[in-house]
N, C-alpha and C positions, 0 to 999 in steps of 0.2 A: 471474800472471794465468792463469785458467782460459782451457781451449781451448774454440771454439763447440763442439766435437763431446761433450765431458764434460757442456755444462750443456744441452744437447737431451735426450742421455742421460736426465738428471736428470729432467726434464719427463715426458716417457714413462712414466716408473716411478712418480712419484707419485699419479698418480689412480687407476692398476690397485690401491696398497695401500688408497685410502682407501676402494675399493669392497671390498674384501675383509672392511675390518673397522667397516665404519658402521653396520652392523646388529646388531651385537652390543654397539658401543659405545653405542647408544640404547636397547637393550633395559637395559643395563645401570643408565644414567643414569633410564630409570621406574621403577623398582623401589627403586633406593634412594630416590628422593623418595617414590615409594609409603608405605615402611617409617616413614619421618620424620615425615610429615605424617598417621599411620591416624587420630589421638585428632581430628583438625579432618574427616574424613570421617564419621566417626561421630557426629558433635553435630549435624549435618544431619538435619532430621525430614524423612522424605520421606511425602508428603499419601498419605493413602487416597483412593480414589474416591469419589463419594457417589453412593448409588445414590438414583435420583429416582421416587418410585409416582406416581402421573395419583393426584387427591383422589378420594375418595369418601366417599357415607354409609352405607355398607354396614355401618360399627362402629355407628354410630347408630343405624342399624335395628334391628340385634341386641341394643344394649342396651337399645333402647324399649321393644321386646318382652317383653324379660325383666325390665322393669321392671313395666310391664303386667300378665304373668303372676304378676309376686310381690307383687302389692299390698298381700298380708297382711304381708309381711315389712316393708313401711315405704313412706314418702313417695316413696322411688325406687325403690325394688326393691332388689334384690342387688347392684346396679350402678352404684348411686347416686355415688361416687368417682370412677366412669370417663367419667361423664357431664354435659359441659358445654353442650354446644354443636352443630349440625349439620359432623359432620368432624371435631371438634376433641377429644379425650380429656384430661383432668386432676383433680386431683383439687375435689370442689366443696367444700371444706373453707370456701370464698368464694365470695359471689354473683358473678354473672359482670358484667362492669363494664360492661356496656350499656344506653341507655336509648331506650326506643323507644315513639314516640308514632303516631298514624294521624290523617286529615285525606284531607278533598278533593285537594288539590293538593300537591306536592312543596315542599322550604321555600323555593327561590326564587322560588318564586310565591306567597310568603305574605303575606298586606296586615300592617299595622304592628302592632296588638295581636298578632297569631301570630305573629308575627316575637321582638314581646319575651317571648312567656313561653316558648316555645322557645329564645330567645337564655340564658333562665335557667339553665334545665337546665345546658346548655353549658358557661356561665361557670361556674356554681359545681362545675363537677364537668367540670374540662379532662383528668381521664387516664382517663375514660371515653368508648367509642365510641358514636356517637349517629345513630339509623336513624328515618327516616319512611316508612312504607308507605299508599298512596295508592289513591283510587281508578280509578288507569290501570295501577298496578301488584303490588296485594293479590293477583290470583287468580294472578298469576305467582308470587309468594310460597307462597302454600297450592299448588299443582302439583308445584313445586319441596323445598317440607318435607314433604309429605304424600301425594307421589306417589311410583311407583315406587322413584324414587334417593333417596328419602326415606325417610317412616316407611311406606310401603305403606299407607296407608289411602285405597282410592279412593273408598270411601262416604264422606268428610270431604269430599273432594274436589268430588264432585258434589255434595253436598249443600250447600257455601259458595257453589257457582257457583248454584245452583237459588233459593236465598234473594233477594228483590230490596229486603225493606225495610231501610234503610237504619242504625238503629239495631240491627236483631239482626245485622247481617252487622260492626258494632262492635264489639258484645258477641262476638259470635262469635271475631272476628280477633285480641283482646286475648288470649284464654283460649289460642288456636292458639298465638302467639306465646309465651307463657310454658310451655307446655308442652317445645315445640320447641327454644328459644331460653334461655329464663329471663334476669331482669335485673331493670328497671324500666318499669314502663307507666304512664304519663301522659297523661290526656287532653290534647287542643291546648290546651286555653283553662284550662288549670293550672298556676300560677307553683311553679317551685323555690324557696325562699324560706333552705334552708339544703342544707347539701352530703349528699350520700345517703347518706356515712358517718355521719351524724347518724341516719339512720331505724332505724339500731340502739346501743340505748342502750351505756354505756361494762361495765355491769358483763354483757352476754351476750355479749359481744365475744372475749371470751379461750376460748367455745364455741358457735363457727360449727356446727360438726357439728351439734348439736343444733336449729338455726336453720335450718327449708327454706323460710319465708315470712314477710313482713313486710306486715301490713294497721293498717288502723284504724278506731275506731267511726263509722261516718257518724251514724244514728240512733240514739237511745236511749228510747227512752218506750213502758214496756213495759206504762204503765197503758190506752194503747191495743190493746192484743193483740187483743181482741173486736171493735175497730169494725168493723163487716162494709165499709168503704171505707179504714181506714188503717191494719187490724191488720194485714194482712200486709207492710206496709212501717214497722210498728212499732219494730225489732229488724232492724237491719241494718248488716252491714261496708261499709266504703269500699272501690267498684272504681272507680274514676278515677283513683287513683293508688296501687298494690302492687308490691310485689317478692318476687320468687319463682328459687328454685331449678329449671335444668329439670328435665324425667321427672318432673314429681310427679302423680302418677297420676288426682289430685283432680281437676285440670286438665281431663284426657281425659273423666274421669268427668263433667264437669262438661259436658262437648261432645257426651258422648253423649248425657245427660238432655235438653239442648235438642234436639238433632237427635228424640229420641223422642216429645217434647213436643209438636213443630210441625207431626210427621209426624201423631200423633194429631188435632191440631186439622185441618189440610187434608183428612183422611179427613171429621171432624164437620160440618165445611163444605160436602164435596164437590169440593173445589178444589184443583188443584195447591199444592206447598210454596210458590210463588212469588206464589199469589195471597190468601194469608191474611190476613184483615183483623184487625188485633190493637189494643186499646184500649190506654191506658196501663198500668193495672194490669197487664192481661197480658205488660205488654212487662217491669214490673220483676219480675213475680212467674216467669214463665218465662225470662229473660235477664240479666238487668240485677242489683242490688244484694239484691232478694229471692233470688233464684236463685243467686247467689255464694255469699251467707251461708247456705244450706240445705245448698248444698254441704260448707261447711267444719264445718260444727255437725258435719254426718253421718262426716267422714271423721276428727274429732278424737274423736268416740265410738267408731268403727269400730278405729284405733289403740289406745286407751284398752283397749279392751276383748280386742285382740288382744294387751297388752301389751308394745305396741312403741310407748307414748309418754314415752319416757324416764324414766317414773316419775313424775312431777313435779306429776301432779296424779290425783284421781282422778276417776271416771266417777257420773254420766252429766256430760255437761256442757251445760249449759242457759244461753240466755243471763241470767238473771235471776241464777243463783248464779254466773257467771264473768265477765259482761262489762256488764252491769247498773252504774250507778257508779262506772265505772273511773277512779281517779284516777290511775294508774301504770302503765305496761306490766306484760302479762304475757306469759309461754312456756305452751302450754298443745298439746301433743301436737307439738312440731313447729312450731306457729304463732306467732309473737310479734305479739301485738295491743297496739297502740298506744293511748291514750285518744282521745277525741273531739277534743281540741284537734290534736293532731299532722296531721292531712289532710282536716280538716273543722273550722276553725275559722271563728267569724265568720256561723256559720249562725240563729244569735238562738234556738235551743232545744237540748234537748241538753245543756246546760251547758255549750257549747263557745268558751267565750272567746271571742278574738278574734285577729289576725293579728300585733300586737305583742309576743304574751308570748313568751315563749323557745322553745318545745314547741311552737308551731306551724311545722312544717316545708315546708308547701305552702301557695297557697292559689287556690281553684278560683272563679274570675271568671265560669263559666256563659255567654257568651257564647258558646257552641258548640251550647250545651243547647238549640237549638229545635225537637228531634224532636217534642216531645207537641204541635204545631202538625198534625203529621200523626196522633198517636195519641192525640185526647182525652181528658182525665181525665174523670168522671161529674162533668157539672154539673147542680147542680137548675136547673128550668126557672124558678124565683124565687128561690131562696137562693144559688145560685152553686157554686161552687166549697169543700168542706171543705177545701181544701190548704192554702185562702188566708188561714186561722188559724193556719197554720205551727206546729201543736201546741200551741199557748194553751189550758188547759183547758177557761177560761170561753168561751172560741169556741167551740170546738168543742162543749162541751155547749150554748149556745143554735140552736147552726146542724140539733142533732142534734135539739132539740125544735122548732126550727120543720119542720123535714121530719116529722117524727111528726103534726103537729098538720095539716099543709097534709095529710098522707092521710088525716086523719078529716074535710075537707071534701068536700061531693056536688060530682060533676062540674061544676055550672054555675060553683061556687064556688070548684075549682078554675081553670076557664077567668078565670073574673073576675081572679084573682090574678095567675095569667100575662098577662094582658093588661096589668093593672095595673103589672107587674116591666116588660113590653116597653117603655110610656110611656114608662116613670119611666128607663130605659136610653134611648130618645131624644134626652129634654129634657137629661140629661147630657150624652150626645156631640152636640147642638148647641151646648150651654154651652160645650164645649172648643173645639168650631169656634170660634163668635167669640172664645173668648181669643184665640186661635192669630190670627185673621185681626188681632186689636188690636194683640197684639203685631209683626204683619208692618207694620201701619201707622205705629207708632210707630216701628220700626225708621230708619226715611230720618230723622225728627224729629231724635233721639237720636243719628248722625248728623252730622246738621248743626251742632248743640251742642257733639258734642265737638270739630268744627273747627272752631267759632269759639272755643272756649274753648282752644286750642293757639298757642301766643305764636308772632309769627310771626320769622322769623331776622333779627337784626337789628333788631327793633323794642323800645321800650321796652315792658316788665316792665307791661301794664294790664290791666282787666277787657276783654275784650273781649266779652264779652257785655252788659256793664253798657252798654257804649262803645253797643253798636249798639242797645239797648233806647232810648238818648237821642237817638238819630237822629230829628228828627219825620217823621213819615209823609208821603206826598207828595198834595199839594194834591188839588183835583178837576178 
């Protein structure tokens, strides 16, 4: 048996050794685990930082510009690759997958036909992003793409804010938007009727490149050219519904000629931009479907002639030799035009089919259309309306000799006429009055009918009208 004095001893002397050597024996014990485990330290990715920029459109601007400046060089410029979107760089080898339409109000406050042909768009085309710009929210839009942190153009700027009529600040905002933007533009009251990959056929598809816009024939009837009231709306592309690549220079081009256009008419007036009194004509010939299609004629000859239209056709191009009886898409500088059926079918002239055949990819219900409410077409004060022959030959040639024949009448004989057209428009719209009050009359009748002729639950299977016809009348 040990002594108590041996194993104190003991005690004392143990913990002095293990301080002397616990630092060495731990340094010792990392090191070889170090050595053993290096190949499981090294399989570990360690993350880089990412570094974060604040957005801007400061690339945008510089590629507008120089898209702008190179217009000879093509539909984009130099730039055309790097240029998608506001902020957004890639290559446009593909339209950009957005569809964007304009309207009074925002889509949750859209009553139920805007509801369904925008609900169109949507459905048939779910991996596309889809924008409504409104009228509480358009000049924020234009401020923001075409001001400052935009493409720098404050003359666009003030000039969309200075506009007050209603159809060219449309026209206007479509054209901003594709330029700016690029996608799809549909009017509200225009159904998608097949998916937007359809609006380019299968065999140009495998050369997007060569593709920086997709339109369609709205009009075709070029035997009218001369009428001094329907020839300039003779010959014309569809803009109610196109797609376009941004930066296409046309675009701009196409915004500056109106802005030049309206500036000149307010001068002839005398009247601010904001107070221009514009007829229909003028609205289509300076805005609208005339003024698109002048555009595009001029900038597919301008290409042509610069030879930067891929070859593929040659110049001049006219619409009578290029798009005159189109029965099949064509590519023609950049533009691939659709036939009449594809976004104008259903129109009863034209030779534009109708909404069932395969080839019609949209179809435009015009319930939006009641601008010319505010900018009337030229009605004769007795013949009416030429529109209203919707291109009928034989209409339109009688409607053209009654107007020739009514100004070789003398003044009294003209007045006689017009009084005569006033009547004869009276005795009409009081014809309609009492239909309209007949039919309100008959309403409650008709009515009553159909609920005595509804079996009542539970009762046997009889005429009940027959039933209450044998009821005898009551005494006196």
């Amino acid at each position: 048996m040990n002594s108590p004095v041996s194993t104190a001893k003991l005690r004392n002397r143990l913990p002095a050794q293990v301080r002397r050597w616990v630092v060495l024996y731990l340094v010792c014990i990392f090191l070889v685990f170090t050595i053993l485990n290096a190949d499981l330290f090294s399989a570990v990715a360690i993350p880089k930082p990412v570094k974060h920029t604040p957005k801007t459109n400061a690339f945008l601007t510089k590629t507008l510009r120089s898209s702008a400046a190179g217009r000879g060089k093509g539909w984009a410029g130099s730039n055309r690759r790097a240029l998608t979107g506001r902020g957004q760089g890639r290559s446009t080898a593909e339209f950009p997958k957005k569809i964007w339409q304009t309207w009074k109000v925002d889509p949750l406050s859209f009553d139920q036909r805007d509801a369904l042909t925008a609900k169109s768009w949507i459905t048939k085309n779910p991996d596309f992003r889809y924008e409504v710009l409104t009228d509480a929210n358009d000049m924020t839009w234009v401020e923001e793409a075409y001001g400052p942190a935009g493409l720098d153009r404050p003359d666009i700027v003030e000039f969309y804010r200075a506009v007050n009529a209603t159809i060219v600040k449309a026209d206007l905002l479509r054209y901003l938007i594709m330029y700016a933007e690029g996608g799809v533009y549909a009017d509200i009251d225009v159904e998608d009727l097949r998916p937007v990959r359809r609006f380019i056929p299968e065999r140009y598809r495998h050369s997007l490149d060569s593709v920086d816009m997709v339109i369609g024939v709205e009009i075709d009837q070029p035997q009218f050219r001369d009428h001094p009231i329907l020839g300039r709306k003779s010959e014309s592309f569809c803009q109610w519904t196109f797609m376009c690549k941004p930066g296409l220079p046309v675009m701009l081009r196409l915004v500056e000629s109106i802005m030049a256009w309206l500036e000149d008419l307010a001068t002839q007036q005398g009247v601010p931009v904001s107070a221009v009194e514009l007829d229909f004509d003028a609205v289509i010939s300076g805005t609208g479907p005339s003024a698109f299609t002048a555009a595009l004629l001029d900038e597919m000859n301008r290409r042509v002639s610069s030879g930067s239209g891929h070859g593929e056709v040659e110049g001049p191009i006219t619409w009578e030799s290029h798009f005159h009886d189109l029965d099949e898409s064509t590519l023609v500088a950049g533009v691939l035009v659709l036939d009449v059926e594809a976004f104008a079918a259903g129109q009863g002239h034209s030779d534009s089919g109708n909404h069932n055949a395969r080839g019609a990819l949209v179809k435009h219900h015009y319930h939006a259309s009641n601008w010319p409410s505010r900018h009337p077409r030229f009605r004769h004060p007795v013949f009416g309306e030429v529109e209203r022959c919707n291109w009928d030959p034989e209409c339109v040639r009688r409607w053209d000799e009654d107007v020739a024949a009514f100004r070789e009448l003398t003044p009294e004989e003209q007045e006689r006429k017009v009084q005569e057209a006033l009547e004869a428009q009276q005795a009409l719209l009081q014809q309609q009055q009492q239909q309209q009050q007949q039919q309100q009359q008959q309403q409650p009748l008709q009515q009553k009918q159909q609920v005595l002729a509804e079996p009542v639950a539970g009762a046997p299977e009889t005429d009940l009208r027959k039933d209450a016809q044998a009821i005898p009348p009551a005494g006196p």
